[in-house]
C-alpha positions, 0 to 999 in steps of 0.5 A, a space after each residue: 648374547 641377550 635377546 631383546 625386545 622394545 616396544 616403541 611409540 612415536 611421532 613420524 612427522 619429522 622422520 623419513 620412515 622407520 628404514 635407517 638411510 644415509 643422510 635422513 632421519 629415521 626412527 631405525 637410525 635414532 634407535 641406533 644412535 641411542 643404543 650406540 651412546 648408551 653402550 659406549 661403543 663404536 657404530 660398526 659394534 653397535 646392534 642395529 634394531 630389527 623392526 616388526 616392519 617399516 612404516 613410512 615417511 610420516 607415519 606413527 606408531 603406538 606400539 611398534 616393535 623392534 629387536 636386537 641382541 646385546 653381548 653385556 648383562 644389562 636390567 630391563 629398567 635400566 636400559 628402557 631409562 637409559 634409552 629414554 633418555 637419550 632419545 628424541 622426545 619424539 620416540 619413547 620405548 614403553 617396555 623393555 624386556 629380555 626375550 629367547 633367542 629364536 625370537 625376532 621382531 618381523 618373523 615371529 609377529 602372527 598378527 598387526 592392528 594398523 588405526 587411521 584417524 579422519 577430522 571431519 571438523 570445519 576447523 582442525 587445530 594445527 595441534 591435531 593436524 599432524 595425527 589425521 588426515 582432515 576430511 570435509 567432504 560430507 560421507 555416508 558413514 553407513 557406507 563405510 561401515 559396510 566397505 569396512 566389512 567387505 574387507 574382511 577375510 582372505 583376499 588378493 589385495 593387488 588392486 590396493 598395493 602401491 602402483 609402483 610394481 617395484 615395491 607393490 609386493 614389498 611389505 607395507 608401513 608394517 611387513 607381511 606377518 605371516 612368515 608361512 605366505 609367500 613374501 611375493 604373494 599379494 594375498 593378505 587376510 584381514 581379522 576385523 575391520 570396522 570404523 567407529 568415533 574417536 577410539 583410541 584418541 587417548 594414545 596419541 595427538 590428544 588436543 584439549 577441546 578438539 570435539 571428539 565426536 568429529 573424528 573417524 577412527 578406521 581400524 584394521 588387524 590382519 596378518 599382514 598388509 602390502 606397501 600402501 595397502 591401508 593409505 589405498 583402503 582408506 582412500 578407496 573407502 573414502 571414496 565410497 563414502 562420498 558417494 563416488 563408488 559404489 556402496 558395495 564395490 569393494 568387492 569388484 575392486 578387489 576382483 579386478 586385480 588393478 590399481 586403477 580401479 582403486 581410489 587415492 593413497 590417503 596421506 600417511 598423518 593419519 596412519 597408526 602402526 596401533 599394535 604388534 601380536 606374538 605368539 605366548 613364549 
């Protein structure tokens, strides 16, 4: 048996998230679907993709990773081709190679970089909309950049996981990398953190004549993040931004271990699943 590992890109707009489920489109379920027509088998024989971790409905990736072993000897070219070809144009695979054996596409990431992109223009183009979250009210950009700092280390992030207390814990549009941390632990730490203009646009939802300097770009690496934890920190710092919080509350929110006291779940257009870091093999 042959280890494999993709890296996949993106467009989540029309997929229910990566998690393959009964009746829905889903990224996992495609990828399932390619390999099945590629290898010529039944679907009970085919492999199905293990990913770094589950984005949700909507929400895209550049760099995504998945895993999987493969019985028959196949080149690496070939089978990016093959599945390239037999996917939607909405999922790309960038590279495809034979890894070890120990190797798996969520335990073994030690680092993931999540990007969420902000319009702040009058005027978005239905072209750009469904990769950023258009944002019009007037925010002080000094304000972010220090929330964004504030991040920054080892936290308890129970005050920006999902509300529902179900899946709070549960991993988020990227499963918790770190595989010495209790998968229930809601303690997460966060490597950089910082907003900047129009970084990373080159990748993906390039709009020709979009003004690029009307575009926020937040990201975020750590190693690992609960479910929503990106959306709630978006949001929350948005908050901030606009003047509803406080400068340097993030703090305090982090302290009070509540999501009530977190600001709104930004929507998932924006989200990014930007990278995904393994240890040298």
């Amino acid at each position: 048996m042959q280890n494999w590992k993709l890296t996949l890109a993106y467009d989540g707009t029309a997929y229910h998230g990566w998690q393959i489920q009964p009746g829905l489109p889903t990224i996992q379920g495609e990828l399932q679907s390619a390999l099945q027509r590629v290898l010529g088998r039944k679907w009970g024989q085919t492999p199905l993709p293990q990913g770094s971790g589950r984005t949700d409905a909507g929400v895209h990736a550049l760099g995504q990773a998945a895993s999987f072993t493969l019985e028959p000897p196949i080149p690496a070219d070939n089978l990016k081709r093959a599945l390239n070809r037999t996917l939607p144009a909405a999922i790309r695979v960038l590279d495809a190679k034979p890894v070890p054996e120990a190797f798996h596409a969520r335990h073994s990431a030690s680092a993931k970089t999540y990007e969420y992109r902000i319009f702040r223009g009058a005027l978005c183009s239905p072209f750009l909309a469904p990769y950023v979250y258009h944002c019009r009210w007037k925010l002080d950009v000094e304000s972010l950049h220090q929330a964004a700092l504030d991040v920054i280390g080892e936290h308890d992030f129970t005050s920006l996981a999902a509300s529902d207390p179900d899946i709070a814990l549960r991993s988020e549009e990227v499963s918790d990398a770190d595989p010495n941390s209790p998968s229930k632990s809601p303690i997460r730490t966060i490597f950089s953190s910082a907003w900047g203009l129009s970084a990373g646009l080159e990748h993906a939802g390039d709009t020709p004549g979009a003004a690029l300097g009307e575009t926020l770009i937040y990201r975020v690496r750590g190693n690992g993040f609960l479910h929503h934890m990106v959306r709630n920190l978006v949001g929350t710092m948005l908050e901030i931004g606009r003047g509803q919080f406080r400068p340097n509350s993030i703090s305090q929110i982090l302290a009070a271990r509540s999501r009530s006291v977190a600001g709104p779940t930004a929507p998932a257009c924006g989200l990014f699943l930007h990278s995904v870091e393994y240890p040298p093999v």
